[in-house]
N, C-alpha and C positions, 0 to 999 in steps of 0.2 A: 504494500500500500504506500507507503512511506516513501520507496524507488519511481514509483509513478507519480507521485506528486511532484519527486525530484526532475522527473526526466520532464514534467510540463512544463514547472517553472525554468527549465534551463531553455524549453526550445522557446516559450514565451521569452526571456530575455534573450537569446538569438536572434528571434524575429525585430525584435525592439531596436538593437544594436544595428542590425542590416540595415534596417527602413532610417533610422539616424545618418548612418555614416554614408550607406548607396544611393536613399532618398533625397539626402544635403545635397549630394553633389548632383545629381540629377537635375533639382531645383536650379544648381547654381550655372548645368550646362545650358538649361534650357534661357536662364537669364543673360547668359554669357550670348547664344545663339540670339535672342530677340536684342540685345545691345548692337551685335554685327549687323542684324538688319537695318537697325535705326540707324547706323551710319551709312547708309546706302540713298542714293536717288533712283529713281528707275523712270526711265522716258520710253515712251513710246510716237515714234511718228507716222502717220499715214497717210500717204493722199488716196483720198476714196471717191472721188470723181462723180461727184454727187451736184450736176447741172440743178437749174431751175426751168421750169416745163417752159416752149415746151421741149429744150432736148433734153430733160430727164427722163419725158417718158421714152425715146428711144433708148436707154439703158436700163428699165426696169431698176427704177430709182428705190422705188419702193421694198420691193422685195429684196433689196439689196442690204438697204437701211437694215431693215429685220434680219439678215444675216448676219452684218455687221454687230450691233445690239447682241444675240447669243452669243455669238464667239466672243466679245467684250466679256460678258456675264461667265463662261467659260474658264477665259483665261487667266493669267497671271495678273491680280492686282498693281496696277501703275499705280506712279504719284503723278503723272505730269502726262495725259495724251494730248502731241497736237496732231492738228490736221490739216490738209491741204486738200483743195477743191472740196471745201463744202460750202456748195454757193448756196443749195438753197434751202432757205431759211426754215421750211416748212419739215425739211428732212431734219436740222437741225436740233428743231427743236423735238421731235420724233425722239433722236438718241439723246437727248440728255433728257428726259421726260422720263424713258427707260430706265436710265442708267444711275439716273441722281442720287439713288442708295451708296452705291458705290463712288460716284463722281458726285457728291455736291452743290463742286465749284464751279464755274463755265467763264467765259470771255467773252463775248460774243464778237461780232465782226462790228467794226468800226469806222467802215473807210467811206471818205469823201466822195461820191461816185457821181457821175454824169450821170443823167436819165435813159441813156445809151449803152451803158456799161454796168457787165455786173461784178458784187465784190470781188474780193481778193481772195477769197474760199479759205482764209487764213482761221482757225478755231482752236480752242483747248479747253479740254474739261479737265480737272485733276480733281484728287482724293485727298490734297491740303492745299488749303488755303493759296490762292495766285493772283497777282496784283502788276495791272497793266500798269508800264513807266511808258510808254511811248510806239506810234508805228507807224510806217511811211506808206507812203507809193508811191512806186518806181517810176524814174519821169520818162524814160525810153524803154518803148514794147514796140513788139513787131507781127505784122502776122494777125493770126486768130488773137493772140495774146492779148491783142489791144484793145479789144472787146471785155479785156476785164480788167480791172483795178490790182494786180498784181504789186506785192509789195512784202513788208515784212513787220512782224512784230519783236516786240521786246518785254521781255514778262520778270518778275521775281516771285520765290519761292523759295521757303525757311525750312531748310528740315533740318533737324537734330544741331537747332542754332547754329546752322550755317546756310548762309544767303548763297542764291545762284542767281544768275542771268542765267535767262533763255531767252532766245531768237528763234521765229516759228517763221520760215519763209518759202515760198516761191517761184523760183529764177524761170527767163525764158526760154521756153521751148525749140528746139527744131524742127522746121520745116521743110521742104523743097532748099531752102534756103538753110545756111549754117550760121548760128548767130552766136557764135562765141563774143564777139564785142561786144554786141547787146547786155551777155551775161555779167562782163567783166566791169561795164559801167554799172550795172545792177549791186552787185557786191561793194563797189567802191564806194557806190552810195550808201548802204547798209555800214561801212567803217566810217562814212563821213558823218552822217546824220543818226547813228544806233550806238555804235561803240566808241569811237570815240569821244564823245557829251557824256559820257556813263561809264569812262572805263573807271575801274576802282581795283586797287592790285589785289585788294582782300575779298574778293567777290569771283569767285570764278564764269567764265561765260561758256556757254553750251548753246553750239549753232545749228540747228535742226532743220531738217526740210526735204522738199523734193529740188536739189540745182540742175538738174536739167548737164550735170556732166557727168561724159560717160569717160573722157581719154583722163587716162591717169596725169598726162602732161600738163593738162589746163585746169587739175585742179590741186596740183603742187604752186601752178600760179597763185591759185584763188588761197591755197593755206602759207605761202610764200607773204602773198601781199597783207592778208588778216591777221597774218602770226598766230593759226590755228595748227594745230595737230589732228590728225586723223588714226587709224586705229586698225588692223586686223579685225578680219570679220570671224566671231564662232560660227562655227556646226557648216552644213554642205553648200546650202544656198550662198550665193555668190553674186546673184543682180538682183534687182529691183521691180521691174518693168516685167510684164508676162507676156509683150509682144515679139514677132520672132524676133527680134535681135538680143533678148535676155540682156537687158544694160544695167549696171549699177548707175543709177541716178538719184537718191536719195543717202543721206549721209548724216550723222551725229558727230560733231564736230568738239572740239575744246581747246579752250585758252586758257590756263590758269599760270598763275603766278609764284603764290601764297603758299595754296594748297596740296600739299600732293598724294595724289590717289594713289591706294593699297592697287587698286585695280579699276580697267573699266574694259566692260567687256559689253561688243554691240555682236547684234545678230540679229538676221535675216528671219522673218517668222513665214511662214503658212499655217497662215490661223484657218483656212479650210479642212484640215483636220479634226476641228471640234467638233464638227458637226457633218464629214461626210459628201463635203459637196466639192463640185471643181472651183478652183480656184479665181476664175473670174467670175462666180456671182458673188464676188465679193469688192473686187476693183481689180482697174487693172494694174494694178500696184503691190508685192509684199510691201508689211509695213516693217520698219528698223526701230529695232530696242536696243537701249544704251542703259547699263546696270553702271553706275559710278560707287565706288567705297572707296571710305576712306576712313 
């Protein structure tokens, strides 16, 4: 009787002692793990090609929107989605309607537009707090281009009390025509009128978008002239664009000073996996994720 009482109370204080010593630390990985994340940023950028009618209804705007929205709901929680071509307003408000459990915040579109012209499709919703400083429009377009307000924004956003610059932009397109100079006074303008009024050496900057470059040559120019850095891409995908020429045309970019990142790792998504379907009822665009830590 006596040896059974003994052998309970021994495994009772075994148990007690495990759960102390294996439980602490457990606690303390799991804190140590949610401390790593909180020094993390995570950007996602898209251009989702979301016209206002009536060429949106030639791209089955709607049903797009709605794929968009699940795979959002799906995926990996961002702090900071932007986007590009989301002109119309109506889609717009559609996904943030949806999503505002998880996204909140929004921006809306801003821009001074001719009655001729539609915005700048420039958007972002995030999951903390984001606060517009400023955004232009580009005074040379060419092309289809000039039918819209293309330009760029400038946003800030505090995580784990530290401030970032982001730039959500747009560069010009190719056409029949090659407009690399187009692009080049686009960007200049973006250093003359964005970052330079705002550079601050303790505030890192993160330059997001679709630029419309595919030659590695012209955009060693473009991170040459902005004193940006550009990044290896994770995992297989490798372009951007789901048209035959598969181009890398969209980009997460950084300039920092100050701060210097553990890591930052961008990658290529198809987010048409979430849900099964091909990849262009979704845009025709993968969208680029930028994990920054530090």
């Amino acid at each position: 009787m006596y040896i059974i009482q003994y052998l309970f109370i021994l495994i009772l204080f075994s148990d007690l002692v495990s759960n102390e010593i294996f439980g602490g630390q457990h606690i303390k990985y799991q804190e140590l793990q949610t401390d790593k994340e909180e020094n993390s940023l995570s950007i996602l950028s898209w251009n989702i090609k979301m016209h206002p009618p009536p060429y949106g209804w030639f791209y089955n705007s709607i049903d797009k929107a709605e794929n968009i929205i699940k795979t959002l709901k799906e995926s990996s929680k961002y702090d900071v989605i932007l986007f590009q071509e989301a002109f119309s307003y109506k889609i717009r408000n559609k996904i943030y309607n949806s999503l505002k459990d998880i996204y909140p915040h929004q921006i809306d579109i801003k821009d001074e537009t001719n009655f001729y012209k539609m915005n700048s499709g420039l958007w972002v919703i995030s999951s903390i707090p984001i606060t517009l400083i400023d955004n232009i429009n580009f005074t040379e377009l060419r092309h289809n281009d000039w039918l819209s307000s293309k330009g760029a924004y400038l946003y800030s956003v505090i995580k784990s009390q530290q401030e970032f610059y982001i730039i959500n932009t747009h560069m010009q397109a190719d056409y029949r025509t090659k407009y690399s100079d187009i692009r080049t006074s686009q960007y200049t303008e973006i250093q003359q009128k964005l970052i330079l009024p705002n550079e601050n050496s303790e505030i890192p900057l993160i330059l997001c978008g679709d630029l419309n470059i595919s030659k590695p040559s012209k955009l060693n120019q473009m991170l040459e002239k902005l004193n940006f850095m550009n990044g290896p891409l994770s995992g297989k995908l490798k372009h951007t664009s789901l048209g035959n020429n598969h181009e890398l045309l969209d980009y997460i970019l950084v300039k920092s000073k100050k701060i210097k990142f553990q890591s930052i790792e961008r990658r290529i998504l198809n987010m048409s996996v979430y849900l099964n379907i091909d990849s262009i009822q979704l845009s025709d665009h993968y969208p680029i994720e930028g994990i920054f830590k530090w």
